[in-house]
N, C-alpha and C positions, 0 to 999 in steps of 0.2 A: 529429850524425850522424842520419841517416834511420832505421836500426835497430843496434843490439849484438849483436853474436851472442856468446855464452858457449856452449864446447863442453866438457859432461860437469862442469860445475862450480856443482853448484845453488846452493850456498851464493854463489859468487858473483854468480851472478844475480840472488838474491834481494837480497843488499846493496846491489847498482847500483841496484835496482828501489827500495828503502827510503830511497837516498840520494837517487835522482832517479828522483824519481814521474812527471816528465813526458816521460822519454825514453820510446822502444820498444826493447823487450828481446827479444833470440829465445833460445830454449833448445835446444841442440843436443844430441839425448841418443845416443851411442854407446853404455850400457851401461846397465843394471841402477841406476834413479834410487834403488829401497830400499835401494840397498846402497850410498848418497851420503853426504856429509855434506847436511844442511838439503834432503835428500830421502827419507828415511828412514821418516816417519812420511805420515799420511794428511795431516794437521793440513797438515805442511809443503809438500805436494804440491799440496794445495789452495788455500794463501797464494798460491804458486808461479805458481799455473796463473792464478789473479786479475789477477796485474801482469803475464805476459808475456806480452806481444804474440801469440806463437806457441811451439808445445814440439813441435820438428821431430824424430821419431827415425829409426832406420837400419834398423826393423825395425817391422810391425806386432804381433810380440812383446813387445818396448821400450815398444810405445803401449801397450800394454795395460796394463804394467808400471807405468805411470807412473798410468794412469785407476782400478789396482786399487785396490778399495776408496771409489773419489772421491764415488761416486753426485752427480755435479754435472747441471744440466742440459744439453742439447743445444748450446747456446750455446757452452758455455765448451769441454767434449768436444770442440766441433768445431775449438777452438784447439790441439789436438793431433793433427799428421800425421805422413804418413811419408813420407821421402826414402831409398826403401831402397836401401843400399851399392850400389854398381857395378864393375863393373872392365873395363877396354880392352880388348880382343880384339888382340893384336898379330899376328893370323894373319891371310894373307888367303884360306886354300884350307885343307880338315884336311889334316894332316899325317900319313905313314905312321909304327903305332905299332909297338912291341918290347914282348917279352914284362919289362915293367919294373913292376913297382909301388914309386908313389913315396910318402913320408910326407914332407910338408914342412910343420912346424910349430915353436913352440918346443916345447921339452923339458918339460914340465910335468904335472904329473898331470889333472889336469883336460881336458886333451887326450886321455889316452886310447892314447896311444903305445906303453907297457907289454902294455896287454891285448892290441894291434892287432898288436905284437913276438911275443907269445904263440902267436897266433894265426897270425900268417905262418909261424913253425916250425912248427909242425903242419904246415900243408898245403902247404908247399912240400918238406915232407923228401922226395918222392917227385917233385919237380916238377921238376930242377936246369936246366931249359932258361927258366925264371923268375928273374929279378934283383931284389933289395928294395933300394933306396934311400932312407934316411932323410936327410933333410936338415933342421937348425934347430940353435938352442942355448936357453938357459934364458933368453934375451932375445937381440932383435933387433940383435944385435953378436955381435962374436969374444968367446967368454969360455971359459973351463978347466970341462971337463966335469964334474958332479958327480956327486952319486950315482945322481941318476934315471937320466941317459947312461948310466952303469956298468951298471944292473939293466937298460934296453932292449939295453946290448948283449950281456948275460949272456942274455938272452932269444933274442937272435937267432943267437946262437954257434954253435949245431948246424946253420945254413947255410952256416956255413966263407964261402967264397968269394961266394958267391950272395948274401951282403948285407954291405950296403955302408953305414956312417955317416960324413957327408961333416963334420958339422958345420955352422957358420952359411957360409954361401957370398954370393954378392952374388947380387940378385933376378935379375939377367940370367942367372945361371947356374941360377937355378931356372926359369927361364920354358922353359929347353933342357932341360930333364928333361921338364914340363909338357908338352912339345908333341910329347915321343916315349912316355912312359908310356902304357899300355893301360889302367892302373887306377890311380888317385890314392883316397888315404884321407883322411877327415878324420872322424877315430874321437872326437868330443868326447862330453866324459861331463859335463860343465859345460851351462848353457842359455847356447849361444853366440847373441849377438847376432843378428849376419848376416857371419858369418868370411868374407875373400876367398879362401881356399885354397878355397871350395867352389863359386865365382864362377869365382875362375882355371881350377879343373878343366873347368869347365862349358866358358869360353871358349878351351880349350886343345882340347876336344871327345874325352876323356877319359871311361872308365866311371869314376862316380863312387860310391865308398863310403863312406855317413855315417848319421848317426843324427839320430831325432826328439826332437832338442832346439833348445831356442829359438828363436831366426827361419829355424834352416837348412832347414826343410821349406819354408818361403816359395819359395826357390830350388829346389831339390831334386825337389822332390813331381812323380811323373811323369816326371824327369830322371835320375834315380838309382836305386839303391839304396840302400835306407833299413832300416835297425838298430830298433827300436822299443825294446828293453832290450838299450843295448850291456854287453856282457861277451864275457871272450875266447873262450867256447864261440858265442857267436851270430854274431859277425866271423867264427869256424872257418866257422860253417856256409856264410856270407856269402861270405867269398874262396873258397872252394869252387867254388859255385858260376859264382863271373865267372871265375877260372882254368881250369874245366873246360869250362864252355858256351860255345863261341865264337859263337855264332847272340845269344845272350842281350849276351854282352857287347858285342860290334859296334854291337849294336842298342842299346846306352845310348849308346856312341861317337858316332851317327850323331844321334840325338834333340838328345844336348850340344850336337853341332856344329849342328842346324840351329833347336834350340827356345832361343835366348838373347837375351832381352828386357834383360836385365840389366848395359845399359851403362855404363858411368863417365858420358857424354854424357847420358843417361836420367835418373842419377840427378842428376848436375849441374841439369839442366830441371828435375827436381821440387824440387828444393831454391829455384832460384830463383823459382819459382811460389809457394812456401810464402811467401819473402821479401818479395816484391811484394804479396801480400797481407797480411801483415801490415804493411806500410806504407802500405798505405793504408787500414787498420783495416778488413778485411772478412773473411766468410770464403773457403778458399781453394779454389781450382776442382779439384786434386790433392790426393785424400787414400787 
């Protein structure tokens, strides 16, 4: 083959690469390489970075992630880019929004869902012409709610009616939330990569609320609303805000809808670019 690609699996790239020194190896990093097996350490990152070909990631968070600590020269550095996430724009016009805010994520703490549950009860106790829609489960399928489910909807209980947890639903039915919502969350308390709930939001042309962690200001910055230390007092103050000011919120609506660089098609191009260069051993014109 012309190139390998291994996505998020350093150890096996490095094995390909130790068994067969003369193929080309691409490394596709989705995630957080220190927190890999056989990406872990500097030592390994650096083997890593010697034998593949290329170390494509989805975020220039990610690059950085991988280069922390390398101190390598310019040469090899430059063998690490970025193909950052995308996602389709399935609208062709924005769409008219409802007073809806939606959470669609999985269930997990490190999402942020909790605090963001917290915080929707505060300020909508006085708001009832606002609807909260949670939608996810604790993985990307049907499964039996647990406890986290249980404490977000122990959280959201004092909206009675006004909020709603759908559960895992199929993405077509989230895409129809997504494109009537006035405000979409994605409350991560984790350094999320480059999450698509905050892509989708963007391309759904949605005020979007989120925090500055990991690659999501890449997307965000200028697009959104952005959290700097989320906790449920800051979200309070945050959805406040977009619920109250309709001038402010409109105006992130309108930026979503007309400032998105951030194609599935875009990102496809940079990835192939990354590709092609690394096959034909040079460095790559997209970085």
């Amino acid at each position: 083959p012309a190139l390998i690609e291994v996505h998020s699996r350093c150890h096996v790239a490095a094995h390909i690469a130790a068994k067969r020194p003369d193929l080309r190896i691409a490394l596709y990093l989705h995630n957080d390489p220190r927190e890999m097996n056989g990406g872990r350490t500097i030592a390994e990152r650096r083997k890593l970075l010697k034998s593949m070909a290329t170390v494509i990631c989805v975020s220039d968070y990610i690059k950085n992630c991988f280069l922390d600590g390398l101190n390598v020269d310019e040469a090899l550095a430059a063998k690490v880019v970025t193909a950052r996430n995308g996602a389709k724009r399935w609208l062709s016009k924005p769409q008219s929004k409802r007073k809806m805010i939606l959470v669609a994520s999985r269930m997990v703490p490190e999402k942020g869902i909790l605090e963001c549950a917290t915080a929707l009860a505060q300020v909508l106790a006085t708001k009832p012409d606002w609807h909260v829609m949670v939608a996810g489960a604790r993985r990307f399928d049907e499964s039996a709610p647990g406890s986290y489910e249980a404490d977000v909807a122990a959280a959201l209980a004092p909206l009675g009616d006004c909020a709603t947890m759908l559960g895992f639903i199929p993405a077509e039915d989230v895409r129809k939330l997504q494109q009537e919502a006035a405000i979409i969350l994605c409350p991560s308390l984790w350094h999320d990569p480059m999450p698509k709930t905050v892509l989708e939001a963007l391309a759904a042309g949605s005020a979007l609320l989120t925090t500055r962690r990991g690659g999501i200001p890449e997307a965000a910055e200028g697009r959104a609303h952005i959290v700097d230390q989320p906790t449920a007092e800051t979200f309070a103050a945050a959805l406040e805000r977009l619920v109250t000011d309709d001038a402010y919120r409109t105006g992130l609506q309108e930026t979503a809808w007309q400032d998105f660089p951030f194609t599935a098609s875009k990102m496809a191009d940079d990835a192939d670019t990354h590709r092609a260069a690394a096959i034909q051993g040079v460095p790559s014109a997209t970085n």
